[in-house]
C-alpha positions as a Markdown table, in Angstrom:
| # | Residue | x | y | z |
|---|---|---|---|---|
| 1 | Unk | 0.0 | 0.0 | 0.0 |
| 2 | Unk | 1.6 | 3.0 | -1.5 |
| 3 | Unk | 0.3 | 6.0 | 1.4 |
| 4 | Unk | 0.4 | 9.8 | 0.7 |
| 5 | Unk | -0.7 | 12.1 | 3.5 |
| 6 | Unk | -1.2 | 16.0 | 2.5 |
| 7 | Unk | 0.3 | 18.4 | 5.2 |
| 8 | Unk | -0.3 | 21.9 | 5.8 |
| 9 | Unk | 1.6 | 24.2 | 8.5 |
| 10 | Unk | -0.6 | 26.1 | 10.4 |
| 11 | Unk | -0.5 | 28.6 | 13.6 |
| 12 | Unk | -0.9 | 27.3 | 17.1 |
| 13 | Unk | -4.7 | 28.3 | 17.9 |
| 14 | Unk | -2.8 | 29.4 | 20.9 |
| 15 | Unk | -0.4 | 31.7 | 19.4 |
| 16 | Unk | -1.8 | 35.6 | 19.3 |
| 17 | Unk | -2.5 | 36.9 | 15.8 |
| 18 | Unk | -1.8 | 39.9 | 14.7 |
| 19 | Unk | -1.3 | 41.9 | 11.1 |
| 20 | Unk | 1.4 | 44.6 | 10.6 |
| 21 | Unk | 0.6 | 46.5 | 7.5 |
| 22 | Unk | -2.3 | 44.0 | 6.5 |
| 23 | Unk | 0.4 | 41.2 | 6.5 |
| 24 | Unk | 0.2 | 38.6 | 8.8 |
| 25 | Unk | 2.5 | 39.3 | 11.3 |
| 26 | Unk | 4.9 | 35.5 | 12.2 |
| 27 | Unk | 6.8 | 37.2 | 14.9 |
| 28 | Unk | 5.7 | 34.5 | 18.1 |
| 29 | Unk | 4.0 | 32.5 | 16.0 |
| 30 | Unk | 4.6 | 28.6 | 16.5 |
| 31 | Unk | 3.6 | 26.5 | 13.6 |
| 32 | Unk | 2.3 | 23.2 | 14.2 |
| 33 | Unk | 1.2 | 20.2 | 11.5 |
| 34 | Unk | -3.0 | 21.2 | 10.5 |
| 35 | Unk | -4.6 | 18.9 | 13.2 |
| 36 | Unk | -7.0 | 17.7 | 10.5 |
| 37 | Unk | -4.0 | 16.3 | 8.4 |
| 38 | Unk | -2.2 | 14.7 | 12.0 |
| 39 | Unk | -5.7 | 12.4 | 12.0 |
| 40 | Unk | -5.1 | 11.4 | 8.8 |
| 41 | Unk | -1.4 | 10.5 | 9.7 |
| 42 | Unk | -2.2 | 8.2 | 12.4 |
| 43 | Unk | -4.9 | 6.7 | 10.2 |
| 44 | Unk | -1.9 | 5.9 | 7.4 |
| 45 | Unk | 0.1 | 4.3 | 10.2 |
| 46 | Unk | -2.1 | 2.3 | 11.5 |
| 47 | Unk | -3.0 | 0.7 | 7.6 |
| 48 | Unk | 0.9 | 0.5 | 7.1 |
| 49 | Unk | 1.1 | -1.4 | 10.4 |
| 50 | Unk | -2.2 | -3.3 | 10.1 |
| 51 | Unk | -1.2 | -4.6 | 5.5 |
| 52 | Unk | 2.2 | -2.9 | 5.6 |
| 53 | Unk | 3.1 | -0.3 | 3.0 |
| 54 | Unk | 4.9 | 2.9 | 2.6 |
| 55 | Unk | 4.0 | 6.4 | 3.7 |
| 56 | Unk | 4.4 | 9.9 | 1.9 |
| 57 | Unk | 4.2 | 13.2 | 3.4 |
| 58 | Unk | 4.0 | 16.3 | 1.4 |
| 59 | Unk | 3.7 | 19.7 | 1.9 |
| 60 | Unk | 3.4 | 23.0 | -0.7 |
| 61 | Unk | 5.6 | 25.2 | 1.0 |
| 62 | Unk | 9.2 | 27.3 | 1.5 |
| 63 | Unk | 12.1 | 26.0 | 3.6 |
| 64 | Unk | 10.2 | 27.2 | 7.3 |
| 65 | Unk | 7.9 | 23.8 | 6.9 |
| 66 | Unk | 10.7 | 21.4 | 6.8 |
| 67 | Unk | 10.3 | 21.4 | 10.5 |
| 68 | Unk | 6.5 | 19.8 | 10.5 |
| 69 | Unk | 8.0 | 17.7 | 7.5 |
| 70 | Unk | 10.6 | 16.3 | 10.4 |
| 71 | Unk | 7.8 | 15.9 | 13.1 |
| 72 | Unk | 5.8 | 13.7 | 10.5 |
| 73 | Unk | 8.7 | 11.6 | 10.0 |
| 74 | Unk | 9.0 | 11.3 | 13.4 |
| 75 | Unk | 6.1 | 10.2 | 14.0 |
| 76 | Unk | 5.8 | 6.6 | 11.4 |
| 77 | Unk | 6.3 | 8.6 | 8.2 |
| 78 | Unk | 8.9 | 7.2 | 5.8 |
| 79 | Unk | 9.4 | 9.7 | 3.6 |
| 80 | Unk | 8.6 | 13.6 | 3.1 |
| 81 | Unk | 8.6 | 16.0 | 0.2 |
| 82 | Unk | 8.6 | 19.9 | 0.5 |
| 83 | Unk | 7.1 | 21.4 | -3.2 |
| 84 | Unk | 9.6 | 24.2 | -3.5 |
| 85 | Unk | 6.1 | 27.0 | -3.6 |
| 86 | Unk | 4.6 | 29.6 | -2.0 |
| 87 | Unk | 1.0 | 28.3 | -0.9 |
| 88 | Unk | -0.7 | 31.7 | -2.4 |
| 89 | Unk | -4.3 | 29.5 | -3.0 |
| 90 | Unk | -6.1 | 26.3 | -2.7 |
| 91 | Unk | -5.6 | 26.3 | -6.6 |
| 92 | Unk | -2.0 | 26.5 | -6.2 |
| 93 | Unk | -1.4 | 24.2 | -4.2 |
| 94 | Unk | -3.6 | 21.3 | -5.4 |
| 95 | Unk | -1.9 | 21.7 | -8.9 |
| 96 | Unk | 1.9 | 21.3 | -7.4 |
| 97 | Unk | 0.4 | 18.3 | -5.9 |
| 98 | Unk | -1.0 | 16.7 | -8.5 |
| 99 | Unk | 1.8 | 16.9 | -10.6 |
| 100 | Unk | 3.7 | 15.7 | -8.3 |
| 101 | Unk | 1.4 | 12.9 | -8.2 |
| 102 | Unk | 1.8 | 12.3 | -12.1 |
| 103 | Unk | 5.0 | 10.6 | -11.7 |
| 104 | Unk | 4.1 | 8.6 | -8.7 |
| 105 | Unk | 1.6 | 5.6 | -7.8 |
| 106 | Unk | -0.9 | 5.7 | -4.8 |
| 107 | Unk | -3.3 | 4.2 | -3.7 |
| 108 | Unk | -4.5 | 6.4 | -1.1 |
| 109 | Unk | -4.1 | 9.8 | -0.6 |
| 110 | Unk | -5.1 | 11.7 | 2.5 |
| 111 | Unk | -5.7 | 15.3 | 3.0 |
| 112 | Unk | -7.2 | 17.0 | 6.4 |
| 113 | Unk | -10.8 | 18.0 | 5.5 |
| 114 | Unk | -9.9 | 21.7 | 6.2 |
| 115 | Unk | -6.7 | 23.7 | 7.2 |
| 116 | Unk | -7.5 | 25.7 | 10.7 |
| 117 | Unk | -6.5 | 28.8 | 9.3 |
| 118 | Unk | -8.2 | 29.6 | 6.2 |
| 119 | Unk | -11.0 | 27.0 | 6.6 |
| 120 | Unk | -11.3 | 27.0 | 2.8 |
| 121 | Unk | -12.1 | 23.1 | 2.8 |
| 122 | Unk | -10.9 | 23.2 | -1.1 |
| 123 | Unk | -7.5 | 21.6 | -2.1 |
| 124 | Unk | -9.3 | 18.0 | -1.4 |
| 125 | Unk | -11.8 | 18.3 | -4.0 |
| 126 | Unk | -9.7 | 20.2 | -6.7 |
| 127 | Unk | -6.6 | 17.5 | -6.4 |
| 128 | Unk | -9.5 | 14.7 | -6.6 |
| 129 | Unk | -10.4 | 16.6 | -9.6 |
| 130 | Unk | -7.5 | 16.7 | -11.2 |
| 131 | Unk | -6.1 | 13.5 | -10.6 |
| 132 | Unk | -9.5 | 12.4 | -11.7 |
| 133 | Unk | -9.9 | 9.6 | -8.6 |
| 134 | Unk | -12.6 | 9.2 | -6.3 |
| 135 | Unk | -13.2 | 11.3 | -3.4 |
| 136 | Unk | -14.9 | 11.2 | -0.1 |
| 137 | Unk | -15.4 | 13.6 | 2.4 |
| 138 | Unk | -15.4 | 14.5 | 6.0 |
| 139 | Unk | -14.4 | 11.0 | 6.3 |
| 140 | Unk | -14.8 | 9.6 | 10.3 |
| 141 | Unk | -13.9 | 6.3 | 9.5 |
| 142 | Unk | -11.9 | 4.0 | 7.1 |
| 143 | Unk | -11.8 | 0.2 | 6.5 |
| 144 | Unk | -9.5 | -1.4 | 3.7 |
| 145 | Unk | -11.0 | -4.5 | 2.4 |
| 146 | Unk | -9.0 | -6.1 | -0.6 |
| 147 | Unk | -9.1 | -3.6 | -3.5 |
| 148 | Unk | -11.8 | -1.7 | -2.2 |
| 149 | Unk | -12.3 | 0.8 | 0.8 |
| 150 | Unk | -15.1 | 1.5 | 3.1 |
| 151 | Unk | -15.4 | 4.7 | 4.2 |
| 152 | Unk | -17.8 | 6.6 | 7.1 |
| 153 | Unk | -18.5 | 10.2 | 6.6 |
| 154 | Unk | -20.1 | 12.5 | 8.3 |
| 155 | Unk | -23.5 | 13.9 | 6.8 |
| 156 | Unk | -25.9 | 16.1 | 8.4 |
| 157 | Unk | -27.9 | 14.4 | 11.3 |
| 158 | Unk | -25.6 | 11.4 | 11.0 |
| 159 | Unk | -23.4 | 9.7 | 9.0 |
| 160 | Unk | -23.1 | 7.3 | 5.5 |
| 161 | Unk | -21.4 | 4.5 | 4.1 |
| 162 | Unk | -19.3 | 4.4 | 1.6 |
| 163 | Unk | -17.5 | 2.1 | -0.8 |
| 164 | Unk | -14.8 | 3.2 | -3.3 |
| 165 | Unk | -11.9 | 1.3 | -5.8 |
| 166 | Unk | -8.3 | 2.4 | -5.3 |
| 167 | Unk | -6.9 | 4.6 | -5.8 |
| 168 | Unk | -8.9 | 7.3 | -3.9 |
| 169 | Unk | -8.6 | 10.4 | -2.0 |
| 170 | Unk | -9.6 | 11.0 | 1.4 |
| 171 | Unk | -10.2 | 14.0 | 3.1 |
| 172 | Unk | -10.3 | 12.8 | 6.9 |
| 173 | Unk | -11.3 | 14.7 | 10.5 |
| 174 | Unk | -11.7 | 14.0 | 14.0 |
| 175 | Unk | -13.3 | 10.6 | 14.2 |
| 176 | Unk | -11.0 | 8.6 | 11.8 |
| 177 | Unk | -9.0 | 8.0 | 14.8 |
| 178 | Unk | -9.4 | 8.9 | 18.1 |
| 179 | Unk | -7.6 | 12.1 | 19.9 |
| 180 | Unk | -6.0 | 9.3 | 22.3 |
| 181 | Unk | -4.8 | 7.2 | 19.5 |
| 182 | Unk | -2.8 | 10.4 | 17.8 |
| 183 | Unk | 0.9 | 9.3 | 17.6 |
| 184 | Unk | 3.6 | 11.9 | 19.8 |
| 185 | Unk | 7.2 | 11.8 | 18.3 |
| 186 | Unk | 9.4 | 9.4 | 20.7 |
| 187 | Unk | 12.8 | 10.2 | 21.1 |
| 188 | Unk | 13.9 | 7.2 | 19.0 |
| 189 | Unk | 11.4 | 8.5 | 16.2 |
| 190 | Unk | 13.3 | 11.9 | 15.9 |
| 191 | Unk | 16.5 | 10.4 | 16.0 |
| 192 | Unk | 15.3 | 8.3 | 13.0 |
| 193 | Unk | 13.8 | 11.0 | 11.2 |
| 194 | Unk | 17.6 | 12.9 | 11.3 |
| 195 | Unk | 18.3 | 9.6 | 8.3 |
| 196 | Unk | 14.9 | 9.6 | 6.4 |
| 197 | Unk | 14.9 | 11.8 | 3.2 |
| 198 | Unk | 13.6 | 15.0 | 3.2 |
| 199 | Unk | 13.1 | 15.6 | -0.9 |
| 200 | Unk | 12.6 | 19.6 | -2.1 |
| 201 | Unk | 10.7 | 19.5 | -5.6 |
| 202 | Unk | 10.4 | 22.3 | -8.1 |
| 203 | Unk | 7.6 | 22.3 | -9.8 |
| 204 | Unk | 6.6 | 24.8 | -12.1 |
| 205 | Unk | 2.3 | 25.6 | -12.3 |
| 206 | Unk | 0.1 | 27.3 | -14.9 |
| 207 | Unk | -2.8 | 28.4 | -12.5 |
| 208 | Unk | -3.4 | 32.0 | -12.9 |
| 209 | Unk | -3.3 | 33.9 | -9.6 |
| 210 | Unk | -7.3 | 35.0 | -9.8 |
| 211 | Unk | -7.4 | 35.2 | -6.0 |
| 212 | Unk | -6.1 | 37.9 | -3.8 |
| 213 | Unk | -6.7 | 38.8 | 0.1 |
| 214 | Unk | -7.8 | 42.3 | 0.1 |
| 215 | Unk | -7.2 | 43.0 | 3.9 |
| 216 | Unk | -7.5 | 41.3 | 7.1 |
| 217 | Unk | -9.3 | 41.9 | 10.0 |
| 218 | Unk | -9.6 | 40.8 | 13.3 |
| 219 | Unk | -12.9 | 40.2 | 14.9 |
| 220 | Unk | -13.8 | 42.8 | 17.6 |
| 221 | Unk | -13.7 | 42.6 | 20.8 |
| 222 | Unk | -16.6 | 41.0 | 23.2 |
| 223 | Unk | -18.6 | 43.6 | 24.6 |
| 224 | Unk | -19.1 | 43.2 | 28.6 |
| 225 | Unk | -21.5 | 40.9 | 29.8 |
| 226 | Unk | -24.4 | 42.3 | 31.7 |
| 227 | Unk | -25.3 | 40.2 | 34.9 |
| 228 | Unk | -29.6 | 41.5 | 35.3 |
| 229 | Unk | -31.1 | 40.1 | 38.9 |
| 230 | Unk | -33.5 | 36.8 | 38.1 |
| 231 | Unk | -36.6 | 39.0 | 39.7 |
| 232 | Unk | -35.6 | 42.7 | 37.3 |
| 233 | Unk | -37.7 | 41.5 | 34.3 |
| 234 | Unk | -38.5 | 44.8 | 33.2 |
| 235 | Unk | -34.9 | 45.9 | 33.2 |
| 236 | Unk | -34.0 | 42.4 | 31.3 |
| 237 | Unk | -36.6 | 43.6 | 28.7 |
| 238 | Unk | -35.5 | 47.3 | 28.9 |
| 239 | Unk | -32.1 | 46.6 | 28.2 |
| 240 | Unk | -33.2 | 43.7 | 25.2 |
| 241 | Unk | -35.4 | 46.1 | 23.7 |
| 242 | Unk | -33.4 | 49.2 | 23.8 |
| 243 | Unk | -29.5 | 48.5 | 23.8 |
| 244 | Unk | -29.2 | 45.1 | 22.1 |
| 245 | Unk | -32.4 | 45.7 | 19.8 |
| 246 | Unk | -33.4 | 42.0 | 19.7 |
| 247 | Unk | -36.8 | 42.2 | 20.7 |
């Protein structure tokens, strides 16, 4: 089982964001692997240990990512590969990978359902596209049986069941393995991830740069909570009617 898993670099949620001259400011930023993406790495490692196989990890990026590129090798990963690109749009960035995929042979291809930062929930669908394979998403669950995959995904009000041929792309979430099953680098993985190749690809793409971030903002501040006595009802409905204008 040939296994490539998609990885973005995102901010810590618990690094403070901020914009200096509306550029996203990196100073105190830690960058960590896209959570979404770290399920569908565990989920690769445990096929490879349950059938065997081999496991890809790939990011779209400039030289700063090698460092989530080592963590994922330290982790079960056997190989990574950094596309030599700046990661300007989902369009972008699905079109390095698929021609990187041109000259290569998987059977499965992960990608987290969405990166935390942007939230644009689109490279899956386009590199499904373009690689013209099956796709499933929000995918909560994932059974190999011979040729064929079985796949849970999460719908509204529940979930469905679905089978696909391989090769196929998965775009995974929390549920294809649990939060207690996700893999932390030993020290014996990150010495071995020192000797497992890192490979930087050029890649040249034709997609036209149509998309372009106008300005950023940050969401305001919450206002200050209001604590109204249980028995002031007309001051509740006062202040609802009046100040917040709801009713």
């Amino acid at each position: 089982m040939n296994i490539l898993v998609c990885i973005s670099s995102v901010p810590d949620t618990t690094s403070p964001i901020n914009f200096n001259n509306n550029i996203f400011d990196t100073n105190g930023i830690t960058f960590i692997i896209n959570p979404y993406d770290e399920f569908c790495l565990t989920k690769a490692i445990h096929i490879k240990e349950k059938i065997g196989g081999d496991i890809t990890v790939l990011n779209v990026g400039e030289a700063n990512n090698d460092a989530i590129l080592r963590k994922a090798l330290a982790i079960g990963a056997d190989k990574a590969v950094r596309i030599n690109e700046n990661p300007k749009n989902s369009k972008i960035v699905s079109e390095c990978i698929a021609n990187y995929c041109a000259s290569q042979s998987f059977d499965l291809i992960f990608c987290g359902r969405e990166s935390i930062d942007y939230n644009g929930g689109k490279v899956p669908g386009f590199l499904a596209s373009q690689l013209d394979i099956p796709f499933i998403n929000s995918c909560i669950g994932l059974d190999i049986i011979g040729d064929t995959i079985e796949v849970k995904r999460e719908i509204d009000n529940g979930y469905e069941i679905c089978e696909s041929i391989l090769p196929a792309l998965i775009a995974g979430q929390k549920g294809l393995v649990e939060e207690k099953d996700l893999r932390i680098p030993s020290m014996r993985g990150i010495m071995t991830a020192r000797t497992k190749p890192l490979e930087v690809v050029e890649i040249d793409t034709n997609s036209e740069q149509k998309i372009s971030i106008v300005e950023f903002e940050k969401p305001s501040s919450r206002s200050e909570c209001k604590i109204i006595d249980e028995n002031n009802v007309e001051k509740l409905v006062d202040l609802l009617a009046n100040e917040a204008k709801v009713i």
